[in-house]
VEXKETI-228384 format. One record per residue: residue number from 0; x, y, z of N, C-alpha, C in turn; residue in three letters. Coordinates in nm, 4 decimals, always signed. Layout:
nr	n.u	n.v	n.w	ca.u	ca.v	ca.w	c.u	c.v	c.w	rest
NUM	X	Y	Z	X	Y	Z	X	Y	Z	ALA;
...
# end
This chain:
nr	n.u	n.v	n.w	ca.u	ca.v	ca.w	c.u	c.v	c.w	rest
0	+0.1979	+5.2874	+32.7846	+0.2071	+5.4281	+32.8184	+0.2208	+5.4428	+32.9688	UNK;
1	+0.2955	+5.5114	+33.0258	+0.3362	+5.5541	+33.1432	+0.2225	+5.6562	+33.1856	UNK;
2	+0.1946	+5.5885	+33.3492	+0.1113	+5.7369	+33.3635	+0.2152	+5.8740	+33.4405	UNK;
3	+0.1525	+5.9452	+33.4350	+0.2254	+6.0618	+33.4916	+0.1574	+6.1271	+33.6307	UNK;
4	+0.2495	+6.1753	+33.7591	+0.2171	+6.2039	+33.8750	+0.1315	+6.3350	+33.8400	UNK;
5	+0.0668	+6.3900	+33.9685	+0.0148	+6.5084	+33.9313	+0.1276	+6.6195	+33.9024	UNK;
6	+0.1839	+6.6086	+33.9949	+0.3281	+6.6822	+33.9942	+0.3608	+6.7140	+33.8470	UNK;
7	+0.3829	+6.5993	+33.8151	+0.4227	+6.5823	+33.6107	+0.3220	+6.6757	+33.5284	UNK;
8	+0.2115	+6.6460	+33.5967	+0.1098	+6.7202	+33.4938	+0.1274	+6.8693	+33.5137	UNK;
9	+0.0903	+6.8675	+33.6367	+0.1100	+7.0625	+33.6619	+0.2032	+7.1367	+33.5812	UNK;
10	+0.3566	+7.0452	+33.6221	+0.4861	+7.0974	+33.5404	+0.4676	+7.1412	+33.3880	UNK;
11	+0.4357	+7.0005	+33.3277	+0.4053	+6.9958	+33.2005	+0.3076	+7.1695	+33.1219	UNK;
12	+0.1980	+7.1771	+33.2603	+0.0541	+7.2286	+33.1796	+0.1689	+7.3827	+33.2286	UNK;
13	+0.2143	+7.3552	+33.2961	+0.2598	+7.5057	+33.3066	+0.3779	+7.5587	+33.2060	UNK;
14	+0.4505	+7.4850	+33.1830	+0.5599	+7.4821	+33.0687	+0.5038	+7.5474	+32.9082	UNK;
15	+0.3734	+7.4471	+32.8680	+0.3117	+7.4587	+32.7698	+0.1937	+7.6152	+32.8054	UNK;
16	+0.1438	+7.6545	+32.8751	+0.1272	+7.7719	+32.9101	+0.2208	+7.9001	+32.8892	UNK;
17	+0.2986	+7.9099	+32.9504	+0.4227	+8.0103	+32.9282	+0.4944	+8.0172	+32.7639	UNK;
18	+0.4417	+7.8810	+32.6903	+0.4618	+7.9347	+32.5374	+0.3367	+7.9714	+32.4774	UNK;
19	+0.2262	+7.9993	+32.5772	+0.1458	+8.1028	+32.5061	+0.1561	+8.2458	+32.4664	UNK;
20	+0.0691	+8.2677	+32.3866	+0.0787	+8.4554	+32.3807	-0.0177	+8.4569	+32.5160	UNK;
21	-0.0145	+8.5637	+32.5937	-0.1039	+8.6194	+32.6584	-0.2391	+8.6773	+32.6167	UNK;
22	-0.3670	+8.6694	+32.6659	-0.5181	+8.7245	+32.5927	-0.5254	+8.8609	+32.6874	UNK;
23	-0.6225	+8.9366	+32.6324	-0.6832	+9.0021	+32.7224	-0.8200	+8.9816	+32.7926	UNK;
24	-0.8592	+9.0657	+32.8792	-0.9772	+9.0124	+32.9075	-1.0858	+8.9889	+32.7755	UNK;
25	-1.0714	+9.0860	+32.7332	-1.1627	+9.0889	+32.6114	-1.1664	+8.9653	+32.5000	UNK;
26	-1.0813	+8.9090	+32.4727	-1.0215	+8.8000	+32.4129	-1.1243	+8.6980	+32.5042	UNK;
27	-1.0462	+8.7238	+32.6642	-1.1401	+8.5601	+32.7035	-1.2409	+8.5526	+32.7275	UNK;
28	-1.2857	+8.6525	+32.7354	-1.4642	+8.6798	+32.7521	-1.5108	+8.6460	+32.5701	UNK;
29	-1.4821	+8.6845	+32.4836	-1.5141	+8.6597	+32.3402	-1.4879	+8.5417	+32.3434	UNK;
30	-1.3573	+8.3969	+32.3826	-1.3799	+8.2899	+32.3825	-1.4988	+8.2112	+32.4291	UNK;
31	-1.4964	+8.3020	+32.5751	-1.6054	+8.1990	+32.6598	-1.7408	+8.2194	+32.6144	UNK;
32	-1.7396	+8.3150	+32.5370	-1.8685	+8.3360	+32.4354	-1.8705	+8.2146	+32.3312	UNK;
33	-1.8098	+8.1876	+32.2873	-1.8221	+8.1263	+32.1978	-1.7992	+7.9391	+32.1940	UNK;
34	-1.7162	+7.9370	+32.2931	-1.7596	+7.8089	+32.3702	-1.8990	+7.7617	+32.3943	UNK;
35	-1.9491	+7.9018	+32.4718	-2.0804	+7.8535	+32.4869	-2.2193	+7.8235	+32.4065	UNK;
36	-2.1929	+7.9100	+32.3169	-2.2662	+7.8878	+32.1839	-2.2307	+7.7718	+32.1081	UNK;
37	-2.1426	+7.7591	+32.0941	-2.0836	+7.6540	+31.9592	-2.0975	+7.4743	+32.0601	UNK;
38	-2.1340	+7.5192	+32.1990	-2.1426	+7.3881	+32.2955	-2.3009	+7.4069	+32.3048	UNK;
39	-2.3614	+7.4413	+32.3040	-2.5235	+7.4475	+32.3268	-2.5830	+7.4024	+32.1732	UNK;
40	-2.6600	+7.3654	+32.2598	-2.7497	+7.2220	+32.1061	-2.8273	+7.3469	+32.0363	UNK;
41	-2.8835	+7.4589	+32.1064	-2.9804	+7.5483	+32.0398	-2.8819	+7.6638	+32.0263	UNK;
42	-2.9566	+7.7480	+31.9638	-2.9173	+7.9176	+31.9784	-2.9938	+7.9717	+32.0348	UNK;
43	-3.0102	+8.0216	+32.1611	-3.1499	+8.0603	+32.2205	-3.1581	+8.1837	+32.2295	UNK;
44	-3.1689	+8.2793	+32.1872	-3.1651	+8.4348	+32.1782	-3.1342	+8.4930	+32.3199	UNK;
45	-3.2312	+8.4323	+32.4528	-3.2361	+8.4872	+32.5711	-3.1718	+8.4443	+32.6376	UNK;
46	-3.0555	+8.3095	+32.6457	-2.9744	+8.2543	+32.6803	-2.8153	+8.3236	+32.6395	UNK;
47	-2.8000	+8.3989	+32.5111	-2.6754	+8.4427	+32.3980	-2.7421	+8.5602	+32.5010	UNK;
48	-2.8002	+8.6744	+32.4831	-2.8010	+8.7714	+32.5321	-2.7640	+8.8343	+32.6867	UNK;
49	-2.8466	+8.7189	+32.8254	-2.8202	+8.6675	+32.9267	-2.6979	+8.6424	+32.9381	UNK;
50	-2.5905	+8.6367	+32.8968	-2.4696	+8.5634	+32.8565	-2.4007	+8.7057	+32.8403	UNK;
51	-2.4265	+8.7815	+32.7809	-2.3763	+8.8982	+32.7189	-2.3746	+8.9925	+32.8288	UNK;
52	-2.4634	+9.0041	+32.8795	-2.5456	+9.1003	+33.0476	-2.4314	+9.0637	+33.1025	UNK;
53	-2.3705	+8.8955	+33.1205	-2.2860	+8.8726	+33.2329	-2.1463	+8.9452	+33.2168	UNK;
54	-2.1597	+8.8891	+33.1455	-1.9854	+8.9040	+33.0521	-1.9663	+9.0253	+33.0501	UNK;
55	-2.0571	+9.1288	+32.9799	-2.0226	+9.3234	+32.9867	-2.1365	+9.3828	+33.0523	UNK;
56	-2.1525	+9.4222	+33.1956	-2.2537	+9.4388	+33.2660	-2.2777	+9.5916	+33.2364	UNK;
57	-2.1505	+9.6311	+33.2216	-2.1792	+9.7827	+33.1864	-2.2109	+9.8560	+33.0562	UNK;
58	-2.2389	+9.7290	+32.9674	-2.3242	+9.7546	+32.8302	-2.4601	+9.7954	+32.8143	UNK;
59	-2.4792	+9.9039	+32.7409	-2.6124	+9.9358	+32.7200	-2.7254	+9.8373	+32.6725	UNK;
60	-2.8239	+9.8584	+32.6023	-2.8691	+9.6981	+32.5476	-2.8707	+9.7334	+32.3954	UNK;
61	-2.8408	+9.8773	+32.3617	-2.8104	+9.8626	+32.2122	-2.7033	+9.7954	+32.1896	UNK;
62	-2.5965	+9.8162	+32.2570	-2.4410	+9.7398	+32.2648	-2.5151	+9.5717	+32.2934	UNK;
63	-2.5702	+9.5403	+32.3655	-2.6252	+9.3715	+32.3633	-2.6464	+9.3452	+32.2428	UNK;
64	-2.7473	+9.4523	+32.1704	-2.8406	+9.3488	+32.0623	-2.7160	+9.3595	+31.9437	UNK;
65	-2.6522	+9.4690	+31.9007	-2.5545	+9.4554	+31.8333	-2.4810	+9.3582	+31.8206	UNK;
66	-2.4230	+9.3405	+31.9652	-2.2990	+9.1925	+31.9525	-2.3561	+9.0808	+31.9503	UNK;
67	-2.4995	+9.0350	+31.9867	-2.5734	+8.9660	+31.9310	-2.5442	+8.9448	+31.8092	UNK;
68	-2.6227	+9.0361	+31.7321	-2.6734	+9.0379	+31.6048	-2.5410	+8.9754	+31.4987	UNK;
69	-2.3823	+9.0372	+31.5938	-2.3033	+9.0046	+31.5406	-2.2689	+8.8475	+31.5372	UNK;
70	-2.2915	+8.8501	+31.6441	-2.2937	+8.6778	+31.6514	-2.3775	+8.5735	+31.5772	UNK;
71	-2.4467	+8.6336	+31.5635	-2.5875	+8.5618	+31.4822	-2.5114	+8.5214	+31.3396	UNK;
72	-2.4615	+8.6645	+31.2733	-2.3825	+8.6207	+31.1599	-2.2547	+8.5394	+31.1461	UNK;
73	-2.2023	+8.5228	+31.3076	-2.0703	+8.4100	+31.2532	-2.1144	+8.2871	+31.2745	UNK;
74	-2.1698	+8.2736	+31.3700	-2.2346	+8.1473	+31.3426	-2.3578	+8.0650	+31.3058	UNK;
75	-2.4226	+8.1275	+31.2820	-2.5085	+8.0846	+31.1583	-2.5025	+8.0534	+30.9949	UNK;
76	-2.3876	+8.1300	+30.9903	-2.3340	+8.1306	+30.8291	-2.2813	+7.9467	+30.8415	UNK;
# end
């Protein structure tokens, strides 16, 4: 196998990028949610919530415990 310059790589990662769909914020904030959960050994309630504060600061905390709660059910099932 050939290695490839950085040059090569950039090209490459950018090529394969541009045949993405585009996300919205909302999209990548719901990924990086879920990265982080599905990568953490526990589910820690105050860690998922803390997480939530960051991500939508201008959420109430009924809006927290909700999308919590929602979360609780996708991945726990």
């Amino acid at each position: 196998m050939e290695s490839m310059s950085f040059e090569e790589l950039a090209k490459r990662a950018k090529e394969m990028l541009a045949k993405q769909e585009p996300v919205t914020l909302e999209q990548a904030r719901e990924q990086a949610m879920r990265i982080k959960i599905q990568s953490s050994k526990g589910f820690k309630e105050q860690d998922v919530k803390g997480n939530l504060r960051i991500y939508y600061p201008d959420w109430a905390e009924e809006q927290i415990e909700k999308e919590f709660q929602r979360l609780i059910g996708l991945y726990k099932n």
